[in-house]
C-alpha positions as CSV (number, residue, x, y, z in Angstrom):
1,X,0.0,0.0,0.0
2,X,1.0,3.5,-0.8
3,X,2.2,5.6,1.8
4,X,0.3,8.8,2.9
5,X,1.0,11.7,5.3
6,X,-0.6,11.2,8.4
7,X,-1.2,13.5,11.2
8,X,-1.0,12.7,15.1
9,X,-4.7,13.9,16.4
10,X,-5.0,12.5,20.0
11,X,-2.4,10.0,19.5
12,X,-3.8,8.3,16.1
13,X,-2.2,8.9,12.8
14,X,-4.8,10.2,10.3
15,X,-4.2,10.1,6.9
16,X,-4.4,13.1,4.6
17,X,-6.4,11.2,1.8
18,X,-9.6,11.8,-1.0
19,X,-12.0,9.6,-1.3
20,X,-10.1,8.9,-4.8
21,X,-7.4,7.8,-2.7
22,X,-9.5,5.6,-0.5
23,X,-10.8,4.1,-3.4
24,X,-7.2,3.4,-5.1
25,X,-6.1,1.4,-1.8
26,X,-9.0,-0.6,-2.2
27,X,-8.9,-1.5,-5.5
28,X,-4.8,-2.0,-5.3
29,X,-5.5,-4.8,-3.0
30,X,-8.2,-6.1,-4.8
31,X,-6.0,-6.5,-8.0
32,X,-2.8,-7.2,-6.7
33,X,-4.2,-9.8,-4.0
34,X,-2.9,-8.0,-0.7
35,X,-5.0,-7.2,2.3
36,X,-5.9,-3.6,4.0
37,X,-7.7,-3.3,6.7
38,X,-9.1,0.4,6.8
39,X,-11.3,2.6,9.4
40,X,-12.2,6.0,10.2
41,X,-11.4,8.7,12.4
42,X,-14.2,11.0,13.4
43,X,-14.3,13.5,16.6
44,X,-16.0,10.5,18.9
45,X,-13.3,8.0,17.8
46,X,-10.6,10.4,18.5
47,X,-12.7,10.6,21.7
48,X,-12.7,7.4,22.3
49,X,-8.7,6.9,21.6
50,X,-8.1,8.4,25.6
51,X,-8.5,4.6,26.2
52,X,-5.2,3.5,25.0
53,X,-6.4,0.1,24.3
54,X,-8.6,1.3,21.9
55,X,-6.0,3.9,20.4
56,X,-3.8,0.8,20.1
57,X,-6.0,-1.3,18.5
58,X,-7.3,1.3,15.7
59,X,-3.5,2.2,15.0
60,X,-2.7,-1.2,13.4
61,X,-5.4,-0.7,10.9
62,X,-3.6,-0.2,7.3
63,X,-5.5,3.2,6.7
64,X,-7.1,5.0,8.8
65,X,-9.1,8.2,6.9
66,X,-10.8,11.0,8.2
67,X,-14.1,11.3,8.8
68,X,-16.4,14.3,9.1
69,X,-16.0,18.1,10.1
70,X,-14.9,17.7,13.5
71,X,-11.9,15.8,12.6
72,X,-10.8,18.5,10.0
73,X,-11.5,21.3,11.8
74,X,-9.6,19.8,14.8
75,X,-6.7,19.3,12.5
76,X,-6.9,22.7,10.9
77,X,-6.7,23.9,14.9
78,X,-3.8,22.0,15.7
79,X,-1.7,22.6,12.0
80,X,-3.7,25.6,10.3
81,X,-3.6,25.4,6.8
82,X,-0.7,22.8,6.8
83,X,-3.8,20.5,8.6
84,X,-6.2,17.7,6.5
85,X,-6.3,18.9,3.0
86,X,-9.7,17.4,2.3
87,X,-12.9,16.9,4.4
88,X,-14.3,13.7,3.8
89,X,-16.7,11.6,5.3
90,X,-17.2,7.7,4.5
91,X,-20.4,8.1,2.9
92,X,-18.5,9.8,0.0
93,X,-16.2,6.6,-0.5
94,X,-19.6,3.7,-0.1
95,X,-21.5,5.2,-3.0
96,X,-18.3,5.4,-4.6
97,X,-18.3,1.4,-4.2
98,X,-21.9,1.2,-4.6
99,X,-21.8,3.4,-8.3
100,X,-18.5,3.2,-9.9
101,X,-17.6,0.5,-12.3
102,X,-14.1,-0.6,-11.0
103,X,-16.2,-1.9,-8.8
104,X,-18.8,-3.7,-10.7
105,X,-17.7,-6.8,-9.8
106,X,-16.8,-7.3,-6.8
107,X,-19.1,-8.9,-4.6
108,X,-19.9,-7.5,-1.2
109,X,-20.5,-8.8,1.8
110,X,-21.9,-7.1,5.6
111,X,-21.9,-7.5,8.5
112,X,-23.6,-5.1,11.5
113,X,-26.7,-2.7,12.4
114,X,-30.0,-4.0,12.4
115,X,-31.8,-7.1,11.0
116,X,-34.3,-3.9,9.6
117,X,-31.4,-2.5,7.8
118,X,-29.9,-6.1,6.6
119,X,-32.9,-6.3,5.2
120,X,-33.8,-3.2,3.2
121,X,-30.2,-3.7,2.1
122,X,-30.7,-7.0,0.4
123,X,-33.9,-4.9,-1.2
124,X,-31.5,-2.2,-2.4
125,X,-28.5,-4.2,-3.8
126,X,-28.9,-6.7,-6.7
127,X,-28.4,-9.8,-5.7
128,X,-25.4,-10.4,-8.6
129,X,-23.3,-7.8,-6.3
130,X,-24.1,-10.2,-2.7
131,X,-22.1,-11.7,-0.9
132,X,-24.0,-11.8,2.3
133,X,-25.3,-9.9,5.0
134,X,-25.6,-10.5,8.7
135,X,-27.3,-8.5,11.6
136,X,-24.8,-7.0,14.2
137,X,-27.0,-8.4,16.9
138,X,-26.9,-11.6,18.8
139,X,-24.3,-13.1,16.1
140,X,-22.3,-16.1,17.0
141,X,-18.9,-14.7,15.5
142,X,-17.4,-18.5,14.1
143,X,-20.8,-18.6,12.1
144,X,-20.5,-15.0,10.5
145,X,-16.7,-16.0,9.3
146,X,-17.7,-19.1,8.1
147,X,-20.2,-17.9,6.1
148,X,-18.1,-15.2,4.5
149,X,-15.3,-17.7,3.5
150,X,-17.7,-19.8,2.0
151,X,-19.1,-17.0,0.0
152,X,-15.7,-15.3,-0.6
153,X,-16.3,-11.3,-0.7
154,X,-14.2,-9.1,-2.5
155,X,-15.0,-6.6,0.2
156,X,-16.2,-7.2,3.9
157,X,-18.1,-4.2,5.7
158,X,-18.4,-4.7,9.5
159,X,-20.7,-1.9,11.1
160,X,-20.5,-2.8,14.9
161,X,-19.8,0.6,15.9
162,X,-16.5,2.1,17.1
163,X,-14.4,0.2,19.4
164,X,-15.9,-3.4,19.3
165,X,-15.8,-3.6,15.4
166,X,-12.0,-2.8,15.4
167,X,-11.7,-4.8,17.7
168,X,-13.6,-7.8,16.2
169,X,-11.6,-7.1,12.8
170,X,-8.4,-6.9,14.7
171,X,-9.5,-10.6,16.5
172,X,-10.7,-12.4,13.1
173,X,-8.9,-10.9,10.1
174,X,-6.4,-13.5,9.9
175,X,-9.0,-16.1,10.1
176,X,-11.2,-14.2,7.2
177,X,-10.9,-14.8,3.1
178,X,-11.5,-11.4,1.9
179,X,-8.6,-9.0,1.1
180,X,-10.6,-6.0,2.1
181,X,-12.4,-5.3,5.2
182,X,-13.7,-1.8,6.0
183,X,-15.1,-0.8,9.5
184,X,-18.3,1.3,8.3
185,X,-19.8,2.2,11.4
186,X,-23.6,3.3,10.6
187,X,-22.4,3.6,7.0
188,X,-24.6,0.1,6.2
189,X,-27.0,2.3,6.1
190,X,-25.5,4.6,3.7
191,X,-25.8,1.4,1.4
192,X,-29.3,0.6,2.5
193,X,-29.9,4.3,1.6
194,X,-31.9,4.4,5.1
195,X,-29.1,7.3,6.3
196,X,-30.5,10.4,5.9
197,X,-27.7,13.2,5.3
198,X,-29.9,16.1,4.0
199,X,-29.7,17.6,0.7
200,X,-26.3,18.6,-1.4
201,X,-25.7,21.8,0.7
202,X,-25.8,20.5,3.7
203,X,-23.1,17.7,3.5
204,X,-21.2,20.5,1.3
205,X,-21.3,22.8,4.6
206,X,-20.6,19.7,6.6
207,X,-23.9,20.1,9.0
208,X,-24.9,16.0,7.8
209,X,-24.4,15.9,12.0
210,X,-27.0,18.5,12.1
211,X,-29.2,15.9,10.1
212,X,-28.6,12.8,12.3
213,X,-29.0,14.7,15.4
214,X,-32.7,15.7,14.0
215,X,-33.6,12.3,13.6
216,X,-31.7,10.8,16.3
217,X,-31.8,13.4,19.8
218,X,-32.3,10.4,22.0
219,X,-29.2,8.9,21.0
220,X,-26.8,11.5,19.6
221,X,-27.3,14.4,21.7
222,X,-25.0,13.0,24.8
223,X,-22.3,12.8,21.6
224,X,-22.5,15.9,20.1
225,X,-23.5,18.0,23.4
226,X,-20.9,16.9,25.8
227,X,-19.0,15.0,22.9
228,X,-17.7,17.5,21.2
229,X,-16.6,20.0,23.3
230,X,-14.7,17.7,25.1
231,X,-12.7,16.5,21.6
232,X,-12.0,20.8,20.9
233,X,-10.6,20.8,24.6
234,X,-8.2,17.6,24.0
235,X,-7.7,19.0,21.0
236,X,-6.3,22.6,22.8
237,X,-4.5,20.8,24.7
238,X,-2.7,19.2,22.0
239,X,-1.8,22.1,20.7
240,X,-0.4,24.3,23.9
241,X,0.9,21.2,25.9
């Protein structure tokens, strides 16, 4: 894999990549036969990295790409305009997957989120582009990599949420037949097309949170409310200390 330059944000090494160059280590591997191994970093991971079990774990992936406005503001704060050259969020790279023809023919396989979303994804997806899909949810993890050996994906989505589907990848990739696996998050939903991220402007201006949080206050509003301000105070502290 190519290298790229990487920024330390709260002890993780974020790469300074496009969506273009997302999608060149994937299909690199694909063609060539190697394996990546590839997350994301947004504000609540880099959270989440204070842990340094965690930070450990998500630092052995093969790429790790930013994700969302918090993460590139927080690196224009810390390195002004020498910070993340692009603002990118993973949704850009999945309908990448899901449209371009470099991909046509791989087949896909997924695994997370909701037996709701599993199924309005088989729905949405021909079935000449499935691998398989499995629920996130009460999964008996020798079962889920059987079946994707046996159906032997091009490309394996896990979307268990950040830490425990780093940490699942970082258990079973060895034991896994697929030379790309990508930890989506919520972004099986981007594929479902159940994800709402509001119209063009709105990811252009980088308020898709905004979005979520209207659908989701229940859930998201401990992230963003107390989340982010605590990410903008480790990331000041970065910075001065």
């Amino acid at each position: 894999m190519r290298e790229f330059k990487t920024f330390n944000m709260l002890g993780l090494q974020v790469a300074s990549v496009s969506a273009k160059d997302v999608l060149e280590v994937i299909t690199d591997a694909l063609s060539t036969g190697s394996r990546v191994i590839i997350t994301y970093a947004n504000y609540h991971t880099l959270n989440l990295c204070s842990d340094s079990h965690i930070q450990q774990t998500i630092a052995g992936f093969s790429l790790i790409h930013p994700d969302g406005i918090g993460t590139y503001l927080g690196s224009k704060l810390l390195f002004g305009s020498n910070g993340l050259a692009n603002r990118l969020t993973g949704s850009d790279i999945y309908n990448h997957i899901i449209n371009d023809s470099a991909f046509a023919n791989e087949k896909l396989f997924f695994f997370g989120d909701t037996a709701v979303t599993i199924q309005t994804l088989l729905q949405n997806i021909p079935a000449s582009r499935m691998a398989g899909a499995i629920c996130g949810f009460n999964f008996s993890t020798g079962d889920v990599i059987t079946e994707i050996n046996i159906s032997k994906p091009g490309i394996l989505f896990v979307g268990l949420g950040t830490p425990l589907q780093e940490n699942w990848i970082t258990a079973n990739y060895a034991k896994i037949n697929c030379p790309v696996i990508i930890a989506v998050g919520e972004g099986i939903k981007v594929f479902a097309g159940a994800k709402k991220r509001g119209p063009e402007w709105v990811q252009s201006a980088g308020l898709e949170w905004a979005v979520r949080f209207l659908y989701q206050p229940e859930y998201l509003w401990k992230r963003y409310m107390l989340g982010f301000p605590l990410f903008l105070f480790r990331i000041f502290k970065q910075k001065f200390l």
